[in-house]
PyMOL Python script that loads the backbone (N, CA, C, O; Angstrom):
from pymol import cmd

cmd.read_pdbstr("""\
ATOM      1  N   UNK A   1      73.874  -9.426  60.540  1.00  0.00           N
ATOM      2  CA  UNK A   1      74.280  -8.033  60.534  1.00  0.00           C
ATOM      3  C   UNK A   1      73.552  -7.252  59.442  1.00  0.00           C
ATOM      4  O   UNK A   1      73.057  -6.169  59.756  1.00  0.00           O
ATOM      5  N   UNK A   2      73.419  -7.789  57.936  1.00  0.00           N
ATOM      6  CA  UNK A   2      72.976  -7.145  57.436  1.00  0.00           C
ATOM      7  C   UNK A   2      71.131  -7.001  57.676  1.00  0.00           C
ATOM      8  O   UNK A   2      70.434  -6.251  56.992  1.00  0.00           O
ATOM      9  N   UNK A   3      70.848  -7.481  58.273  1.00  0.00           N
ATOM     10  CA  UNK A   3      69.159  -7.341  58.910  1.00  0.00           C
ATOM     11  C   UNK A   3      69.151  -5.724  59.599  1.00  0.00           C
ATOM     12  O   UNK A   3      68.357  -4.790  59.487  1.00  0.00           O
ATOM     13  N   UNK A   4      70.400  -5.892  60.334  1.00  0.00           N
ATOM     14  CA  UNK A   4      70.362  -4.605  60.858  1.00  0.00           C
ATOM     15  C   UNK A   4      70.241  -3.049  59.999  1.00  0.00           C
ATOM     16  O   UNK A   4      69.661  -2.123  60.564  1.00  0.00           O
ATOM     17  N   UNK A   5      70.792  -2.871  58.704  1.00  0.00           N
ATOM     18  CA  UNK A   5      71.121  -2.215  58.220  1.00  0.00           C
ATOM     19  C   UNK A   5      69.336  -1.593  57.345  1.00  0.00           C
ATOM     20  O   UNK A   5      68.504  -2.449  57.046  1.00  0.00           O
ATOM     21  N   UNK A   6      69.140  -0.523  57.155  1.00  0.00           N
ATOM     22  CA  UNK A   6      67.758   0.002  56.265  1.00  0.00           C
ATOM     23  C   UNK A   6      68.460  -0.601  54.926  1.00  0.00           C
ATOM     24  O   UNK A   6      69.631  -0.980  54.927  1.00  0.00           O
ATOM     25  N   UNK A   7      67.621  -0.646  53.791  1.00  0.00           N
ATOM     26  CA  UNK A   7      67.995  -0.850  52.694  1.00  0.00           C
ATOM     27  C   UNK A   7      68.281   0.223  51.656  1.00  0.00           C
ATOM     28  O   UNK A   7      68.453  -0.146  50.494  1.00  0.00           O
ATOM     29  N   UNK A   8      68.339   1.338  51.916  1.00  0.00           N
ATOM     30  CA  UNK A   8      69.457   1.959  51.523  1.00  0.00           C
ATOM     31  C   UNK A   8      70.571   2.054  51.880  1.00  0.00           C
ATOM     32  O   UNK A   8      71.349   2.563  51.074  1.00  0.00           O
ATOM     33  N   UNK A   9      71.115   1.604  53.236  1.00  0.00           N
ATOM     34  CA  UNK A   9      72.198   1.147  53.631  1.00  0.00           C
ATOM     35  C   UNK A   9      72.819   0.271  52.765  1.00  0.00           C
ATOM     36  O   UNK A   9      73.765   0.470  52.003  1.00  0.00           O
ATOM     37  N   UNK A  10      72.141  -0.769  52.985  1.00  0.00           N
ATOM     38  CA  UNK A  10      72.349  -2.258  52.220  1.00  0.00           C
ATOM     39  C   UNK A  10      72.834  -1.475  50.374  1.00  0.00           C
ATOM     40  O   UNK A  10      73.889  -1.445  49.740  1.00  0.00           O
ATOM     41  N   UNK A  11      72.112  -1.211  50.233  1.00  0.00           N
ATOM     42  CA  UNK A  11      72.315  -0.729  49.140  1.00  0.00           C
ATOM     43  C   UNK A  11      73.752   0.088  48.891  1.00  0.00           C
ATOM     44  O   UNK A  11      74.506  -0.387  48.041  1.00  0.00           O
ATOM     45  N   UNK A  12      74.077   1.055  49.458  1.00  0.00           N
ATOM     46  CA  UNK A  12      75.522   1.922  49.920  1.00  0.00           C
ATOM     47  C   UNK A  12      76.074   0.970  49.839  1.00  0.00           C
ATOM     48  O   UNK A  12      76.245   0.882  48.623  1.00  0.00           O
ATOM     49  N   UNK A  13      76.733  -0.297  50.497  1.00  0.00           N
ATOM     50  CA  UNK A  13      77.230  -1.017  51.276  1.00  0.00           C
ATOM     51  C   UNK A  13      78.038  -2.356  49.844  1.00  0.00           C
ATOM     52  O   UNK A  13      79.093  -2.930  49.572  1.00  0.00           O
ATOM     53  N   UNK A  14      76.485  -2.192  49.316  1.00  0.00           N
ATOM     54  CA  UNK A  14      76.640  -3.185  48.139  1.00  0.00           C
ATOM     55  C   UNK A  14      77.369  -2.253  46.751  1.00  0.00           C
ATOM     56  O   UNK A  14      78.041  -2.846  45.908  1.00  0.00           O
ATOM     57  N   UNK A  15      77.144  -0.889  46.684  1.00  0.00           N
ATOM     58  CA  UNK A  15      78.264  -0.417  45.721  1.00  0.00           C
ATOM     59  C   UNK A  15      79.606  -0.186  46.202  1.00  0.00           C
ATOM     60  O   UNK A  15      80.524  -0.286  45.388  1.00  0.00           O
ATOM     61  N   UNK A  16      79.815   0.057  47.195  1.00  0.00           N
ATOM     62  CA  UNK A  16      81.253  -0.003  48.018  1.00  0.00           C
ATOM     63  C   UNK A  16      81.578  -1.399  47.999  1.00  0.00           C
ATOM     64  O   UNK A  16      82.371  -1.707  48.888  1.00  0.00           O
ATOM     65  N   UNK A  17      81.298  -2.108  47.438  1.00  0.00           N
ATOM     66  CA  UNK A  17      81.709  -3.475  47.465  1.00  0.00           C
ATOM     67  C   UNK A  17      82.246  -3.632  46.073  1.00  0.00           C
ATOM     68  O   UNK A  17      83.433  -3.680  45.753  1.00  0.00           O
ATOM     69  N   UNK A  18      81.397  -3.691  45.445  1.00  0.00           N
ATOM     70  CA  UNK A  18      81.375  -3.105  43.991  1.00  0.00           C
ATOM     71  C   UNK A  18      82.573  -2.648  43.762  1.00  0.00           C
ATOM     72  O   UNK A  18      83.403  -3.481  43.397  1.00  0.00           O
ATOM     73  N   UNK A  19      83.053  -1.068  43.921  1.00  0.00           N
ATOM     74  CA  UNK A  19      84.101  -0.178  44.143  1.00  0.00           C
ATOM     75  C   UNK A  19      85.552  -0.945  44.612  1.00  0.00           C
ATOM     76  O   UNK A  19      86.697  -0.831  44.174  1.00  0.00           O
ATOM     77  N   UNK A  20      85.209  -1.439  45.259  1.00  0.00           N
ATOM     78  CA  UNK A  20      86.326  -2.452  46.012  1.00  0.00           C
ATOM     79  C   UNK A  20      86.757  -3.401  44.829  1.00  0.00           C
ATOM     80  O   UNK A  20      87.753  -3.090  44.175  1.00  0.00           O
ATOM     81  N   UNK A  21      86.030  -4.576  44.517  1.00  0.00           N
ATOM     82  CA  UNK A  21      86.219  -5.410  43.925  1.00  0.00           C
ATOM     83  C   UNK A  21      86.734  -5.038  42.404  1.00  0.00           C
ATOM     84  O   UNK A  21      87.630  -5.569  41.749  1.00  0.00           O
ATOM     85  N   UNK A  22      85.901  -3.996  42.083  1.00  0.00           N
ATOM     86  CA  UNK A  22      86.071  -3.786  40.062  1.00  0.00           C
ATOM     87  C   UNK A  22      85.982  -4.515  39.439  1.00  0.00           C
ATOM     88  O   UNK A  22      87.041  -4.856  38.912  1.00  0.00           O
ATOM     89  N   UNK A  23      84.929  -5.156  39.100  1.00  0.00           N
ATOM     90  CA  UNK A  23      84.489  -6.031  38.292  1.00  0.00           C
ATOM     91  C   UNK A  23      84.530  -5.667  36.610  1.00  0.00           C
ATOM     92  O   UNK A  23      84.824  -4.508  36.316  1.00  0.00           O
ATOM     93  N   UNK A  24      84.226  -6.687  35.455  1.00  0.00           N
ATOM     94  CA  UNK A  24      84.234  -6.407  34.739  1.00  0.00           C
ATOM     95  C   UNK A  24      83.067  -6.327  34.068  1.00  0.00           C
ATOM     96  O   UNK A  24      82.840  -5.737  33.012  1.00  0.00           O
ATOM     97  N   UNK A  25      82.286  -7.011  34.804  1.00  0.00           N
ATOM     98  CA  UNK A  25      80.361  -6.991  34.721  1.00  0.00           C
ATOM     99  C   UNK A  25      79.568  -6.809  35.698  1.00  0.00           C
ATOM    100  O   UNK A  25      79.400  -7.798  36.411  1.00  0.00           O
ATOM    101  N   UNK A  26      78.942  -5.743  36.014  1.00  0.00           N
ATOM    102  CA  UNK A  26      78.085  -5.616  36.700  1.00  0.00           C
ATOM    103  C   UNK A  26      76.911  -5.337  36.476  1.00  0.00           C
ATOM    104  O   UNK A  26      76.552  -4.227  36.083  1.00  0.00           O
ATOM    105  N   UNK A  27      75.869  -6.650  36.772  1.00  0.00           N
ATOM    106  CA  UNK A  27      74.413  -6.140  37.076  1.00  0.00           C
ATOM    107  C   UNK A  27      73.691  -5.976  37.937  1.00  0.00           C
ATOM    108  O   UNK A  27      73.380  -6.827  38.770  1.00  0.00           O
ATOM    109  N   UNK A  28      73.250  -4.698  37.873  1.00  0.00           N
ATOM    110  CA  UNK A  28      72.508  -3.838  38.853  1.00  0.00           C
ATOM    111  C   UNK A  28      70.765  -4.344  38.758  1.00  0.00           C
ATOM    112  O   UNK A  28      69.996  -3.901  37.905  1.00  0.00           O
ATOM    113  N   UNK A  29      70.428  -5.220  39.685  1.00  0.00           N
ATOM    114  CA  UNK A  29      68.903  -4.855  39.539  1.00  0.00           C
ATOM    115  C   UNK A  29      67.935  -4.299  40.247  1.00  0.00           C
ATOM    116  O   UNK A  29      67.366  -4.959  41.116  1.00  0.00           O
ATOM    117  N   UNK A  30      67.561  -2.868  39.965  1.00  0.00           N
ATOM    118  CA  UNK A  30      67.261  -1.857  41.409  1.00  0.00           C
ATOM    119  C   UNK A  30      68.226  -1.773  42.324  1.00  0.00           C
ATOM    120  O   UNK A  30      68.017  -2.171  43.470  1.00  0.00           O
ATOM    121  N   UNK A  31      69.290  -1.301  41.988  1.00  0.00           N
ATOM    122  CA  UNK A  31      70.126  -1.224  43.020  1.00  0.00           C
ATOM    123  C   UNK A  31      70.233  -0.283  43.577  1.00  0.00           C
ATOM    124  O   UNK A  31      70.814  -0.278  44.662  1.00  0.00           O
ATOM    125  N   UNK A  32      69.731   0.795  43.054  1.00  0.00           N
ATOM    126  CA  UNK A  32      69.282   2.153  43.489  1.00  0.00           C
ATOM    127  C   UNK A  32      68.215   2.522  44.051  1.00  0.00           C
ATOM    128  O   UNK A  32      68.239   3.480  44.824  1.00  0.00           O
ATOM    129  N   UNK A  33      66.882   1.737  43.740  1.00  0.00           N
ATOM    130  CA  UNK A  33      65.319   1.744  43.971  1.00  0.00           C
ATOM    131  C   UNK A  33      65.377   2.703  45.560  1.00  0.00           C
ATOM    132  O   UNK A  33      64.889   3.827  45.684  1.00  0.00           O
ATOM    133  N   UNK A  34      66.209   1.803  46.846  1.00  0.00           N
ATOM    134  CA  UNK A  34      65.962   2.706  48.158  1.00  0.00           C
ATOM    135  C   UNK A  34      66.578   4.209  48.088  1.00  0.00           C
ATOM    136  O   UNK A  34      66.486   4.777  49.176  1.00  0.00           O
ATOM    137  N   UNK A  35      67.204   5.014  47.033  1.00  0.00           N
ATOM    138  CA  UNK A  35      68.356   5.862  47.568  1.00  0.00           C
ATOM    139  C   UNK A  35      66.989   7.228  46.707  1.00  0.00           C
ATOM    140  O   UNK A  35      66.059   6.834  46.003  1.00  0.00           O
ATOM    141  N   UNK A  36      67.159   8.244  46.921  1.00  0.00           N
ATOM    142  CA  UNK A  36      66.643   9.135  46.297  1.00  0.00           C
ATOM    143  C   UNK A  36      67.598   9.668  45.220  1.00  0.00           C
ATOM    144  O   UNK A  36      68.810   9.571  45.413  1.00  0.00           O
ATOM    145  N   UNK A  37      67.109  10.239  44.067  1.00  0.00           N
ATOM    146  CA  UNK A  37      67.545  10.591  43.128  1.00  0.00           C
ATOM    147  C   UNK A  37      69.176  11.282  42.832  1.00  0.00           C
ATOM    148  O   UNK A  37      70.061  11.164  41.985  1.00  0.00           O
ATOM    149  N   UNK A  38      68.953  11.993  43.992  1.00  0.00           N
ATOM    150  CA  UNK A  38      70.112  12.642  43.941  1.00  0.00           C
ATOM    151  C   UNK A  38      71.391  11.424  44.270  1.00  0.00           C
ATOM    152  O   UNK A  38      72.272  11.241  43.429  1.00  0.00           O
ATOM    153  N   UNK A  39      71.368  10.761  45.378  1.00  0.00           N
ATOM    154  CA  UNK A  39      72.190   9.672  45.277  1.00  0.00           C
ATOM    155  C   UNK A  39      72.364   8.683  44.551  1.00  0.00           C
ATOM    156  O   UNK A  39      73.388   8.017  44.707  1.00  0.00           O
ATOM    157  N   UNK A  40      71.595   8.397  43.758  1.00  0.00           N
ATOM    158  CA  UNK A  40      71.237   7.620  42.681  1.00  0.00           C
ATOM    159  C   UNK A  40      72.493   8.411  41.889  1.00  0.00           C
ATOM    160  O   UNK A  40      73.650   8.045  41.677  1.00  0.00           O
ATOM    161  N   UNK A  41      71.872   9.487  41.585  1.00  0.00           N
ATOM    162  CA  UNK A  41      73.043  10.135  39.873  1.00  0.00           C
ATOM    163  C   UNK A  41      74.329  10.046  40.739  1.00  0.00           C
ATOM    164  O   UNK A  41      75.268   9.701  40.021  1.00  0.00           O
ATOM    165  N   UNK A  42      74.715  10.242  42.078  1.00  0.00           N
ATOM    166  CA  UNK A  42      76.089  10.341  42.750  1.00  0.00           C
ATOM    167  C   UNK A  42      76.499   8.988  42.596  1.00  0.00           C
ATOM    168  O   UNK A  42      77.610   9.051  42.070  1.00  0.00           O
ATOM    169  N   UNK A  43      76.243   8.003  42.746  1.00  0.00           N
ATOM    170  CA  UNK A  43      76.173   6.492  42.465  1.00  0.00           C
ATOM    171  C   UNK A  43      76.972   6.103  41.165  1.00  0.00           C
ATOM    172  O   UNK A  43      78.062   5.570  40.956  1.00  0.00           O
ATOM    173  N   UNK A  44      75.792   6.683  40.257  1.00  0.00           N
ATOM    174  CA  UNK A  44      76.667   5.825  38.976  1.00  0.00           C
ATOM    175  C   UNK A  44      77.768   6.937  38.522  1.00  0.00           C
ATOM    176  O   UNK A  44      78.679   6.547  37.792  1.00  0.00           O
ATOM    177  N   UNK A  45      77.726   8.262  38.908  1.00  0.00           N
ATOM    178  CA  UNK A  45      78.807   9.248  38.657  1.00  0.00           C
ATOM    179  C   UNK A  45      79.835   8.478  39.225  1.00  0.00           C
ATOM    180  O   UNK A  45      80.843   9.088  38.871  1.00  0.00           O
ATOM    181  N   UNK A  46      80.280   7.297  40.037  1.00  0.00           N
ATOM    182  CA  UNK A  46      80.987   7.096  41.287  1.00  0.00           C
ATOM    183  C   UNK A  46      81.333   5.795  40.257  1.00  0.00           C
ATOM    184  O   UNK A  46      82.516   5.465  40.331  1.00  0.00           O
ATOM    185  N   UNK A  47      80.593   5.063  39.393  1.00  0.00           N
ATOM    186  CA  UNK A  47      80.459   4.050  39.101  1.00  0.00           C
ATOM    187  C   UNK A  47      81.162   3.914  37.685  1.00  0.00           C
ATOM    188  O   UNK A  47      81.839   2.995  37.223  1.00  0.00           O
ATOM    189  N   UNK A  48      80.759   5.195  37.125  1.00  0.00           N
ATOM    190  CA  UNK A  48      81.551   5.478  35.502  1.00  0.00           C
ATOM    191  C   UNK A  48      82.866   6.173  35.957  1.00  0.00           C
ATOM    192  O   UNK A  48      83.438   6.594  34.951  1.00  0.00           O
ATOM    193  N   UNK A  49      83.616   6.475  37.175  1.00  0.00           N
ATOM    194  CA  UNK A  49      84.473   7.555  37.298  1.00  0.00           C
ATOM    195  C   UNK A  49      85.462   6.170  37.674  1.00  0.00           C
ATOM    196  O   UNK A  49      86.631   6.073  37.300  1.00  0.00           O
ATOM    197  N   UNK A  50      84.851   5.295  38.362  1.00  0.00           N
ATOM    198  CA  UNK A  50      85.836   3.911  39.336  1.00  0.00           C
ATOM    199  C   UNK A  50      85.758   2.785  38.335  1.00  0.00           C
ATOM    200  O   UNK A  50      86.362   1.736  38.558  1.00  0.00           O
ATOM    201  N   UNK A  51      85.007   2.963  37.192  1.00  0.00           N
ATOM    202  CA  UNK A  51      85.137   1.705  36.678  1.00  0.00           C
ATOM    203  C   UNK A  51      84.548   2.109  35.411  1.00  0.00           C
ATOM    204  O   UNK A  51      83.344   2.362  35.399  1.00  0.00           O
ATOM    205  N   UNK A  52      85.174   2.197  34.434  1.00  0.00           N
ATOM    206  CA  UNK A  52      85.536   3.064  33.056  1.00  0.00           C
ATOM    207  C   UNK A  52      85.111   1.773  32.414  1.00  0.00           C
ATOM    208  O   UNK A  52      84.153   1.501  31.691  1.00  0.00           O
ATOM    209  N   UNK A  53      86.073   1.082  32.874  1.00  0.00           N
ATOM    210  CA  UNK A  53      86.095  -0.596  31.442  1.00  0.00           C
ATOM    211  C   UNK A  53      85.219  -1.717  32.062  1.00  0.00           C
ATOM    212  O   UNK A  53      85.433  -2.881  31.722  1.00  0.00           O
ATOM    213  N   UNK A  54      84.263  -1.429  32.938  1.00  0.00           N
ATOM    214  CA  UNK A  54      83.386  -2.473  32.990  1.00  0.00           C
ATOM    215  C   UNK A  54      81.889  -2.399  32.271  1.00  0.00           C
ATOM    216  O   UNK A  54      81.183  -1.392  32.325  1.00  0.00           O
ATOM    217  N   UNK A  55      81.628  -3.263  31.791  1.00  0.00           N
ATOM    218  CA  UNK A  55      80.174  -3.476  31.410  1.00  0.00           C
ATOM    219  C   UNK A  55      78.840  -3.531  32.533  1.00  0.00           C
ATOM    220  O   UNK A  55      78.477  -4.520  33.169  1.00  0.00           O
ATOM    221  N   UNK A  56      78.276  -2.226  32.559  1.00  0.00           N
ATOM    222  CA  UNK A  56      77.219  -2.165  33.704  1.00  0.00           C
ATOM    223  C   UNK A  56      75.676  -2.456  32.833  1.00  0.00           C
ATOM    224  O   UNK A  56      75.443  -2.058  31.691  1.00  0.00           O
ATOM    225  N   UNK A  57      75.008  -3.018  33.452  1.00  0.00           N
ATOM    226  CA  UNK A  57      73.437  -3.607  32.838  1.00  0.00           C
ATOM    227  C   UNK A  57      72.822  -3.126  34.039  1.00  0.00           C
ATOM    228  O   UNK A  57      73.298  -3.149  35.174  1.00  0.00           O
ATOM    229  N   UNK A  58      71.828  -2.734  33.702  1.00  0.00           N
ATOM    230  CA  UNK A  58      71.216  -2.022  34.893  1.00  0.00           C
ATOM    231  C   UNK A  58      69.502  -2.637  34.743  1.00  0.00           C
ATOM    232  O   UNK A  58      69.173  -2.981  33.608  1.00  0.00           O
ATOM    233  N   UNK A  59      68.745  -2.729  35.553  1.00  0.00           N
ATOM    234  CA  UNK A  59      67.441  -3.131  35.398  1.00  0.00           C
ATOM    235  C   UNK A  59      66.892  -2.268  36.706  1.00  0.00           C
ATOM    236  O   UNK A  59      67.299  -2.349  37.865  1.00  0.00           O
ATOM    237  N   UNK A  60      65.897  -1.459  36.197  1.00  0.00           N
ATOM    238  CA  UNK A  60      65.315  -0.255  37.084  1.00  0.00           C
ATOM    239  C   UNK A  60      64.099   0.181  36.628  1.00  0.00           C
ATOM    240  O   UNK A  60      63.945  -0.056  35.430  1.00  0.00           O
ATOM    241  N   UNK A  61      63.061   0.809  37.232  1.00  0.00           N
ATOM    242  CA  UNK A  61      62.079   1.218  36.991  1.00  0.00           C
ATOM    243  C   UNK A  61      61.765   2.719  36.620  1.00  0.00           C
ATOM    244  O   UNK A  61      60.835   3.203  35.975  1.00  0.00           O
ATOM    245  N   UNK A  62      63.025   3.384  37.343  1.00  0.00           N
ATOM    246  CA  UNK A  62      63.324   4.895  37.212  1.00  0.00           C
ATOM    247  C   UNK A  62      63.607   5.236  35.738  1.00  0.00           C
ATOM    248  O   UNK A  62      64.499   4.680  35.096  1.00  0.00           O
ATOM    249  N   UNK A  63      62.904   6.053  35.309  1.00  0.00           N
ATOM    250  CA  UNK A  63      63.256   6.520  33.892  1.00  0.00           C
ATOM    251  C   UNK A  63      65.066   7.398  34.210  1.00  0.00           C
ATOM    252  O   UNK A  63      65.848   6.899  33.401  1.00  0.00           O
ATOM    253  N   UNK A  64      65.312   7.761  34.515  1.00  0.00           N
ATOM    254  CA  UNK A  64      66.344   8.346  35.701  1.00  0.00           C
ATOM    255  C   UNK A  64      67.667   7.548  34.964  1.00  0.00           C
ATOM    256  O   UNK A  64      68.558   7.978  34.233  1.00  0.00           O
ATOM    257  N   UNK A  65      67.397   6.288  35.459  1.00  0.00           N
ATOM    258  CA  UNK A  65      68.433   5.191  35.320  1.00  0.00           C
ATOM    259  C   UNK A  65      69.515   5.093  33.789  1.00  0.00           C
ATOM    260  O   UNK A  65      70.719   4.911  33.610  1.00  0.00           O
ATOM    261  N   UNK A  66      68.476   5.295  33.009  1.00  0.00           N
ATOM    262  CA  UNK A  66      68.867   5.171  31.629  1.00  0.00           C
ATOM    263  C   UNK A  66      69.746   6.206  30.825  1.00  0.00           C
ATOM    264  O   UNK A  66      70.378   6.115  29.773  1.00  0.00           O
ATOM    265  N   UNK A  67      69.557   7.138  31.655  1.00  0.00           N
ATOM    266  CA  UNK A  67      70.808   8.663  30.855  1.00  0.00           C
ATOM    267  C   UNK A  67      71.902   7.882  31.001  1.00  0.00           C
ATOM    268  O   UNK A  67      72.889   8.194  30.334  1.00  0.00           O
ATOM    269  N   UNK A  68      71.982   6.635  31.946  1.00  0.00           N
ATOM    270  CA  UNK A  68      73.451   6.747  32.456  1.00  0.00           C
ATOM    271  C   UNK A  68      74.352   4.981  31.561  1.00  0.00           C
ATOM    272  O   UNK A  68      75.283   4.260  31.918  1.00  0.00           O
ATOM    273  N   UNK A  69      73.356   4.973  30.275  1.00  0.00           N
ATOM    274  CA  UNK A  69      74.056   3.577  29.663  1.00  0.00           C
ATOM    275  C   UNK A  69      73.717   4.353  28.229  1.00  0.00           C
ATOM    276  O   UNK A  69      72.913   5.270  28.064  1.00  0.00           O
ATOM    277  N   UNK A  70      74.525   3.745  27.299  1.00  0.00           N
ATOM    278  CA  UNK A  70      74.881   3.962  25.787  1.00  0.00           C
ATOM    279  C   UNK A  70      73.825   2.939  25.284  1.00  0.00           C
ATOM    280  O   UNK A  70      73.686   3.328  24.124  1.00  0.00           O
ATOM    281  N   UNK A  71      73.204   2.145  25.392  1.00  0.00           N
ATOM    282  CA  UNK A  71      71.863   1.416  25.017  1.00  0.00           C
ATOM    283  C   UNK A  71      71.032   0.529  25.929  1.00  0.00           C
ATOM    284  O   UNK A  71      71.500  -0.023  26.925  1.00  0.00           O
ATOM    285  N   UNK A  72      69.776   0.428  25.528  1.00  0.00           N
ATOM    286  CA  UNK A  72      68.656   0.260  26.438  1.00  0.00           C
ATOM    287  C   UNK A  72      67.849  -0.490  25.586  1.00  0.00           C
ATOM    288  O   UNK A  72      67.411  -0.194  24.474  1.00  0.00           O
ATOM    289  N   UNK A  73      67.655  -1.893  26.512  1.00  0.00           N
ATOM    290  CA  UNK A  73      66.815  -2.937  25.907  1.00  0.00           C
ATOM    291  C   UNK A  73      65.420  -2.770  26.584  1.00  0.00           C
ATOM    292  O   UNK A  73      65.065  -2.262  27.648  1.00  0.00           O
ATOM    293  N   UNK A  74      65.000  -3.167  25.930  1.00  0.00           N
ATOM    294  CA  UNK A  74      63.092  -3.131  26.724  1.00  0.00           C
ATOM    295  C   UNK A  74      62.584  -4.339  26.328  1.00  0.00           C
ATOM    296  O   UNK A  74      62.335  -4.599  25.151  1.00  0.00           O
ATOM    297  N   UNK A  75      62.353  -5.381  27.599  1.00  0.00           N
ATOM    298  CA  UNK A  75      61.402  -6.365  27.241  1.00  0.00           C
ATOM    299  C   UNK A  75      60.003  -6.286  27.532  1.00  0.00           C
ATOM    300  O   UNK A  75      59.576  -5.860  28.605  1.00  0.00           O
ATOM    301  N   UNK A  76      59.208  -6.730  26.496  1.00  0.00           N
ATOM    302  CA  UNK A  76      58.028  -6.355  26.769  1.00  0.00           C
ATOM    303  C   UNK A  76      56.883  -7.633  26.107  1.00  0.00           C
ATOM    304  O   UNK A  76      57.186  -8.255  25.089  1.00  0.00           O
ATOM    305  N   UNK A  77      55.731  -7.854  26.765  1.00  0.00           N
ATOM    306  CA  UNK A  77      55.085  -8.897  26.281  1.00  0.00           C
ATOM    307  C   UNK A  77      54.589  -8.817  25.195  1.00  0.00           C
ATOM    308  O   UNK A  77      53.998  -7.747  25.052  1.00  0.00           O
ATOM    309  N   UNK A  78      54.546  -9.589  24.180  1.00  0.00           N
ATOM    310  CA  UNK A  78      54.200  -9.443  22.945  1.00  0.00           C
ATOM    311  C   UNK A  78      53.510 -11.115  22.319  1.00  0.00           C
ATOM    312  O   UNK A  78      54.401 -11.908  22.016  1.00  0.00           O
ATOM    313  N   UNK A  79      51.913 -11.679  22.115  1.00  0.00           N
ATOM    314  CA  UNK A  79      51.453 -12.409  21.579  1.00  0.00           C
ATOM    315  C   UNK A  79      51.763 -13.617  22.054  1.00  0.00           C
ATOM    316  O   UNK A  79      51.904 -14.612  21.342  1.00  0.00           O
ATOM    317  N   UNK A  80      51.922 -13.582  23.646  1.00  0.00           N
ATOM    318  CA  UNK A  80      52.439 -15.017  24.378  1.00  0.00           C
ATOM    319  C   UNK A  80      53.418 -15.173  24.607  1.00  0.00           C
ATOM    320  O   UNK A  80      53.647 -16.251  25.155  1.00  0.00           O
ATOM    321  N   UNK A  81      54.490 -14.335  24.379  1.00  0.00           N
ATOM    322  CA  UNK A  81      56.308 -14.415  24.179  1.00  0.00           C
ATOM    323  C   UNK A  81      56.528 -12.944  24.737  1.00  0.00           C
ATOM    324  O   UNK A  81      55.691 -12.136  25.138  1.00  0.00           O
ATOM    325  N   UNK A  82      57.731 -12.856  24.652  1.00  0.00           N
ATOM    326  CA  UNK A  82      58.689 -11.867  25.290  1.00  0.00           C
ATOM    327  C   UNK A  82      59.398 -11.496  24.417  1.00  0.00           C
ATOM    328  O   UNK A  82      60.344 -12.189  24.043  1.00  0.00           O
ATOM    329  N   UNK A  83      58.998  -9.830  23.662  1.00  0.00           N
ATOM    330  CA  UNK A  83      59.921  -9.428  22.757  1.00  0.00           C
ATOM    331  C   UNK A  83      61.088  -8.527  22.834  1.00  0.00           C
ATOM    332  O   UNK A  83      60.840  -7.886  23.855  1.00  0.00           O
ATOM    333  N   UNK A  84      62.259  -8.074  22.351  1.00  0.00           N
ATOM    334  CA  UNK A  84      63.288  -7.645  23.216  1.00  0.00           C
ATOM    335  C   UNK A  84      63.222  -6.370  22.018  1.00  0.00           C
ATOM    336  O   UNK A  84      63.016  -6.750  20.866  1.00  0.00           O
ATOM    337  N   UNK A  85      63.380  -4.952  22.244  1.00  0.00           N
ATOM    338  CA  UNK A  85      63.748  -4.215  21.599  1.00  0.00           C
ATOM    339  C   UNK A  85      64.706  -3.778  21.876  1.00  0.00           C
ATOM    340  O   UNK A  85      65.026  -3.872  23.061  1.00  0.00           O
ATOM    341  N   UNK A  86      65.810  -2.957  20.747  1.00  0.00           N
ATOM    342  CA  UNK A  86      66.949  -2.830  21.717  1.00  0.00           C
ATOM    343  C   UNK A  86      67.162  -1.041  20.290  1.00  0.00           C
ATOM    344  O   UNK A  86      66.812  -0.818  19.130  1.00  0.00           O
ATOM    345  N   UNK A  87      67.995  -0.174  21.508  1.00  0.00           N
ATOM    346  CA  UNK A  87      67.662   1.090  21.165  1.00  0.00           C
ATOM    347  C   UNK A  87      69.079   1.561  21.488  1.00  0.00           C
ATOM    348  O   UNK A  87      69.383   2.745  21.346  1.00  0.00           O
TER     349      UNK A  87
END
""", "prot")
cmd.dss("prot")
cmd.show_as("cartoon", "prot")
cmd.util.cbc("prot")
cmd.orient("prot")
């Protein structure tokens, strides 16, 4: 069934699940990538309004993404290793 669905569907489908459940951790990786912007900000507006006390981690490519967390790690390659900055 889910073959059937576009992947912004899939995507819809998977925060209404989300919504449902209320988790206390959720990580998002591109979970937004198919939706355009505007649904994107309706998303996590939907996401901070339904779920206040969960811890969301988000991993995205959209500069977009990041208004919507209180800190932001960046890994980035550094001299053979993987260095983590955190902001």
């Amino acid at each position: 069934m889910i073959d059937l669905l576009s992947p912004h569907e899939q995507q819809r489908l998977a925060i209404a699940r989300v919504l449902l459940h209320g988790p206390d951790w959720l990580f998002l990786d591109k979970s937004t990538s198919a939706l355009d912007e505007e649904r994107e900000e309706q998303i996590y507006a939907l996401l901070a309004e339904h779920l206040p006390g969960s811890t969301l981690v988000s991993i995205a490519h959209r500069p977009g993404v990041e208004r919507h967390h209180t800190r932001h790690w960046t890994l980035s390659p550094r001299k053979g290793r993987v260095a983590l900055e955190v902001a």
